[in-house]
N, C-alpha and C positions, 0 to 999 in steps of 0.2 A: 488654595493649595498650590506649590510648588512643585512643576511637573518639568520645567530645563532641567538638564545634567550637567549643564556648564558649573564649575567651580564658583567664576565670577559672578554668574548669578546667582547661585547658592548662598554665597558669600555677604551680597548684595543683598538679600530677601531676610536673612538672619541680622542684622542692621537695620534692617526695617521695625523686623519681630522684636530687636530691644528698645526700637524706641514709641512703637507702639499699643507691642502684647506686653508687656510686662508679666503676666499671669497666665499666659495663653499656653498651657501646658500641652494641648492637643497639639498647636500649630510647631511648640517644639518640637514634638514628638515626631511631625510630618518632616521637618525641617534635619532630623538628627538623622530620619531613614534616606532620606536626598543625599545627605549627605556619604552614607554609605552607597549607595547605588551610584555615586559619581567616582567610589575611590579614594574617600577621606575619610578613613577611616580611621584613624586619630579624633582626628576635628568630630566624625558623627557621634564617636563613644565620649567626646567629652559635652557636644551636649546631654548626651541619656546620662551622665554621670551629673550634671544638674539637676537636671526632671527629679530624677531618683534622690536627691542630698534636698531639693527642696522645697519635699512635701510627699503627705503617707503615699496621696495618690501617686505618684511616681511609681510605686512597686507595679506594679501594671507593665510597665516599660523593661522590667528588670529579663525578659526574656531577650528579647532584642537587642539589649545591653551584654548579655550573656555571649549572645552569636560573635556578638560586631567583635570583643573583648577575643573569641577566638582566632577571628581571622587575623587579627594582629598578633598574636603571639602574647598575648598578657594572661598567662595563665593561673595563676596565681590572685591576678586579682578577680580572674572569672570564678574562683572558685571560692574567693571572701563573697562578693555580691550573690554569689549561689547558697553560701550554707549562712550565710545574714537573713535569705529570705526564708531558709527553713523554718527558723524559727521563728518568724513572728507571720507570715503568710506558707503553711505549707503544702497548701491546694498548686499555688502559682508554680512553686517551686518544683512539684513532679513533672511539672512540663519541662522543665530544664535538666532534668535528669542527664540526656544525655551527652548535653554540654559538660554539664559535672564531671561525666566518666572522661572525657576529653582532656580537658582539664588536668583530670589527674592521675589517666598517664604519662601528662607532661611532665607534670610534676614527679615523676617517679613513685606517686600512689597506687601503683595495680592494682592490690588488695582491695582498696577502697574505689577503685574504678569499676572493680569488677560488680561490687553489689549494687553500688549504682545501675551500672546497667542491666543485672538482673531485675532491679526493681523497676525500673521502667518497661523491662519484658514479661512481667508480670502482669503490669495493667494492658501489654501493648506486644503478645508475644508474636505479630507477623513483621513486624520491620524490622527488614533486610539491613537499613544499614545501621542499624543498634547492634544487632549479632555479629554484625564482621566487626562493630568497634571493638565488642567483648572478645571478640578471637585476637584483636592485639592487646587489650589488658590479659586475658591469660599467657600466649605467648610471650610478653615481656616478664612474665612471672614467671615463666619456666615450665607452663602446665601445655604441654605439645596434646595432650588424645585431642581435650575438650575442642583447644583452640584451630586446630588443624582443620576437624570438622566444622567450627564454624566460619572458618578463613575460606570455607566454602560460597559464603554469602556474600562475594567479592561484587563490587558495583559494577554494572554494565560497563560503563566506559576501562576496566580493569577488564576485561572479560572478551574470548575471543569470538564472537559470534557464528563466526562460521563452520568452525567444526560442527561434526556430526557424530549420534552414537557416545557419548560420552562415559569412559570409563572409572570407577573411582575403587578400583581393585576388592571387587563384589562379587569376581565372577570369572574362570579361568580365560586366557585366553590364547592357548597354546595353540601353535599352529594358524594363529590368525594375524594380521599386521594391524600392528597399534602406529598414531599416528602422536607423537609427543612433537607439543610448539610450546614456543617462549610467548610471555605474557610480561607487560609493566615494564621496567626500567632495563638497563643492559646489567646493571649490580644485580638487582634479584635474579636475573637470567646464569648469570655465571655463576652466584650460591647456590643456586637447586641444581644445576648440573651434574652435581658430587651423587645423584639418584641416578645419570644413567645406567652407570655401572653392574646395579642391582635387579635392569631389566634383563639381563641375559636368561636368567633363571626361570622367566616366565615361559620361554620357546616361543615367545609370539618374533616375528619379524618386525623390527621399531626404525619409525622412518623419522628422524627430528628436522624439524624447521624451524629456522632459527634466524637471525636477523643477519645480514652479508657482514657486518661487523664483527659477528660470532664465529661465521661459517667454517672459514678457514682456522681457527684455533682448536675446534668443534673435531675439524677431520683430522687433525693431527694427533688428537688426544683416543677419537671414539673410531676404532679401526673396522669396527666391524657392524656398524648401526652404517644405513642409507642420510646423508645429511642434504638438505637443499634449504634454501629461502622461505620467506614468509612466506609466497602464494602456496597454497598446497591446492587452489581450487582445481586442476585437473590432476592430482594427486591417487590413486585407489588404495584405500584404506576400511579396514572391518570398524575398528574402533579407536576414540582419543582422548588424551587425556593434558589436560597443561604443565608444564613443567611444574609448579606453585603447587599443583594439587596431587605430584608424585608423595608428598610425606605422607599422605591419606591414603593414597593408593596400596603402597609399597609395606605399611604397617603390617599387613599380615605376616609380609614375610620376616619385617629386619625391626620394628615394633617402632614406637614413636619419636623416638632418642633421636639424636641428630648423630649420623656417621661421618666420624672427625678425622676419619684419612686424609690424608694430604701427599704428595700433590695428586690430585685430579685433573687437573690439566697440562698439558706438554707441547711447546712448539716442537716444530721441526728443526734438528741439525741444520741445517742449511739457514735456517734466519737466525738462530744463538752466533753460527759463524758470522753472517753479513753483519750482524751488529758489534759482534765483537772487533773487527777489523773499524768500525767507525769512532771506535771509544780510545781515546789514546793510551798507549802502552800504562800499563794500573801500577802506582808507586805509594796512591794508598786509597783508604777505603769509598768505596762508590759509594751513594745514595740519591737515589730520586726522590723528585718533589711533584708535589701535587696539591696547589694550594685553594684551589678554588672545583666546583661542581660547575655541571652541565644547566644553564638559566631555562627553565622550562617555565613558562608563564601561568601553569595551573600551578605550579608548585613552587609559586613567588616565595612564598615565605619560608618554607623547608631551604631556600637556594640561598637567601639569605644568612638562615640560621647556620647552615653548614660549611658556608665560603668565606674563603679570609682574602686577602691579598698579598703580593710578593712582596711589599715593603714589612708586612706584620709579621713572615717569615725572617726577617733582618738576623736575629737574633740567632735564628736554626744556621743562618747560612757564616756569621762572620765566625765561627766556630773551625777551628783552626786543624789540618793535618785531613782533609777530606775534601771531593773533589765531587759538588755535587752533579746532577744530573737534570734536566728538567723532564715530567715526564706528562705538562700540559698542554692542554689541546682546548679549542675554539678560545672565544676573544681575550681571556684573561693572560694567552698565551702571548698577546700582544704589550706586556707588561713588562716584558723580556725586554722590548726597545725601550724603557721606558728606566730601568735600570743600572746604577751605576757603583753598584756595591763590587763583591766579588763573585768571579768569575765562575756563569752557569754554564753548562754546557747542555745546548739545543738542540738533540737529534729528531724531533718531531717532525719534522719536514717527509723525514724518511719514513714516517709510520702511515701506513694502509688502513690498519685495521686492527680488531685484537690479538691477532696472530702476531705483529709486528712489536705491537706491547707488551706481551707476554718474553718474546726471544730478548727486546729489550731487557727487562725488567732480570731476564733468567741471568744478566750479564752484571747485575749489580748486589748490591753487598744488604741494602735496606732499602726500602721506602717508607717513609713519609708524606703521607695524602691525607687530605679532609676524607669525609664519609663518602667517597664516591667511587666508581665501576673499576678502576686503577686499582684502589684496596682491598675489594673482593678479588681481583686476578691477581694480586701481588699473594695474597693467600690462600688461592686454589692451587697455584704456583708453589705453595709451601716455603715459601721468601719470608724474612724475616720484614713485617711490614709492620708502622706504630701509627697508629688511625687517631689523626684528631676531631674530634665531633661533639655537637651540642650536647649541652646540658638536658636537653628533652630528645633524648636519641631516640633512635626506630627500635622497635620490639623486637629485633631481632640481638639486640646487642646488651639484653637482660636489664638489671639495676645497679648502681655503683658495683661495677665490674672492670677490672683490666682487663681480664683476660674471655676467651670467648670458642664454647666449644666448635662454633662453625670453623674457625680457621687457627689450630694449635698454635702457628706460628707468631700471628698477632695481639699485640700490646694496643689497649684502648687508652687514648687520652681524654678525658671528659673534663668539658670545659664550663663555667658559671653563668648562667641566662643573660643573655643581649650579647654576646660576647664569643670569639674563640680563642681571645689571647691567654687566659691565663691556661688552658692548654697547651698554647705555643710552648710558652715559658716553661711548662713543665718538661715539654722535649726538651728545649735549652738545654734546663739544666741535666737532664737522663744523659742527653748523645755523647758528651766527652769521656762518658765509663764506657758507652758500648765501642765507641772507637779503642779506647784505651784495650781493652777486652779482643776484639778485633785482629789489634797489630799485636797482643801478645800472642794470640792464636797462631798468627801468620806467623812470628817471628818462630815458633813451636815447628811448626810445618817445613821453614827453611832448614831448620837445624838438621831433623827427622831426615828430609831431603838429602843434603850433603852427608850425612852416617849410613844414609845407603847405599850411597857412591862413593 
């Protein structure tokens, strides 16, 4: 057995295995999981993609094949090796069930994700994370009661442990102080926010914490909620609830729909001024860029799927009579020196926080960002924002969809597996109408202007 993780010895022992095993299906099979557990994840799924093509025994393998197939993002063909073994092994095949569901949500099969994973909660109805999958195959479908409730079976590491008392709007709570905190990513934080609003109604006194990124956008917007940081540990609170699980909470009152107000969020005067004074005198139309996501190492492959780079924008930018804006932050921002097309303009230096991106962003005409935290505050903000994103988008953003009741203002680009170019391409060729559109607006408003005067 092969027990290093070194690559080269992996490498080394599979070399061995063809010129000694020829037939040694098990040593493959030790050799193909090595190879997974070192991070070759390609190389492991094409040995199981031997094992499997040669010979019956191989279907044995076909669960393992199924995994490795999703960590890489081959969705598609996990979901051929999954309904290949339906039919001739359907015993093995229920173990993969909820690989399948996986699959194909990627795939943009809800429908068919969904029974999947009913039927594996059938034979299997206490696992926790089959239920939260089926709460993103209904949510991408548009089915909010069921899935909202089961978005409740959110994985520990998603989940804040330290609150106490937890409230899932079961039970009045007037007169008592609720304690609502941000949970997961800074995008999901700034999409659920759009439920503060809705706690007035309860009379409980609501104290939010929320991450120093947030805070200050947080207090500009919510004037009369208590806002602080993530520690709430010497906090006094009756009860709490997470921002993710106001849609369940808040149902009784405003029902499962998603409320499409906009804007939701508001800087402060004083930083729309400070940024407006850094932006030079406007001759024509602004727009922000945002071409890449935040690299977070559990979510290698999402960071992938959704990030492009400033040369692949090329096309968005040599687009003539517009003056873009950049509105990136951490290393892709350093892409900016790296540049020699035409001219971006780099106020990020000057950003703090989201308070500072928000007053930005209030000062520009459009953004254009991949799927990341920029997009959702460029459309809490009620900005006209055009979000380019994968082929295998997040449930929140439906199926072959442009448009999207979370945020009225924005336009979905959906782009073809491996890929976010042909996305790009599709703003290409959109922005020269929306600029066109734009300066006839503006020229409308000049006119208007001067017949007043």
């Amino acid at each position: 057995m092969v027990a290093a993780k070194s690559p080269k010895i992996i490498i080394a022992a599979i070399k061995w295995r063809a010129q000694n095993y020829h037939n040694s299906e098990i040593l493959t099979g030790i050799l193909a999981q090595q190879l997974l557990e070192a991070g070759l994840i390609s190389e492991g799924c094409e040995v199981y993609f031997q094992i499997f093509k040669s010979s019956r025994q191989g279907i044995v393998y076909a669960p393992s094949l199924s995994q490795a197939l999703i960590r890489i993002g081959a969705f598609q063909a996990c979901a051929d090796i999954i309904e290949a073994t339906q039919l001739q092994f359907p015993d093995i095949a229920l173990s993969m069930l909820n690989e399948y569901g996986i699959a194909l949500i990627a795939l943009n099969r809800s429908r068919e994700a969904q029974s999947a994973f009913r039927e594996y909660l059938r034979l299997r109805p206490d696992v926790r994370t089959v239920q939260y999958n089926l709460s993103h195959a209904l949510l991408k479908d548009g089915q909010y009661e069921e899935g909202w409730k089961l978005a409740e079976f959110a994985p520990a590491e998603f989940k804040q442990e330290d609150a106490k008392n937890p409230w899932k709007g079961d039970f009045p709570i007037k007169g008592k102080t609720l304690l609502i905190y941000g949970e997961q990513g800074l995008g999901d934080m700034l999409q659920f926010l759009r439920y503060i609003p809705y706690l007035k109604g309860l009379g409980a006194n609501i104290i939010l914490s929320i991450p120093e990124n947030l805070r200050r956008i947080s207090q500009s917007s919510f004037h009369t909620i208590k806002i602080i940081g993530e520690d709430f540990s010497n906090i006094d609170y009756d009860f709490s609830c997470s921002l993710l699980s106001l849609p369940l909470a808040l149902a009784p009152q405003i029902g499962y729909e998603i409320p499409s107000f906009t804007p939701y969020l508001t800087p402060s005067q004083n930083d729309i001024n400070k940024f407006s004074l850094l932006l030079k005198e406007k001759t024509k139309i602004r727009v922000g860029l945002v071409w890449s996501g935040e690299n977070r190492p559990r979510h290698g492959l999402n960071y992938r799927n959704r990030s492009a780079s400033l040369n692949m924008f090329s096309k968005i930018i040599n687009i003539e009579n517009i003056d873009f804006i950049s509105l990136q932050l951490g290393n892709p921002q350093k892409e900016l020196l790296e540049w020699h097309g035409k001219e971006i303009f780099d106020p990020m230096n000057n950003v703090a926080d989201m308070e500072d991106t928000a007053a930005l962003i209030f000062n520009l005409d459009l953004i254009i960002s991949v799927d990341t935290s920029v997009a959702h505050l460029a459309g809490a903000l009620g900005k006209p924002v055009w979000m380019i994103t994968r082929s295998d988008c997040c449930w929140r953003w439906l199926e072959d969809r442009e448009d999207t009741a979370w945020y009225p203002t924005m336009r979905i680009f959906r782009s073809q597996p491996g890929s976010l170019q042909h996305a790009i391409e599709l703003v290409a060729v959109s922005l020269p109408d929306f600029v066109n559109t734009w300066q006839q607006n503006s020229l409308s408003k000049g006119m208007s202007h001067e017949l007043r005067h």
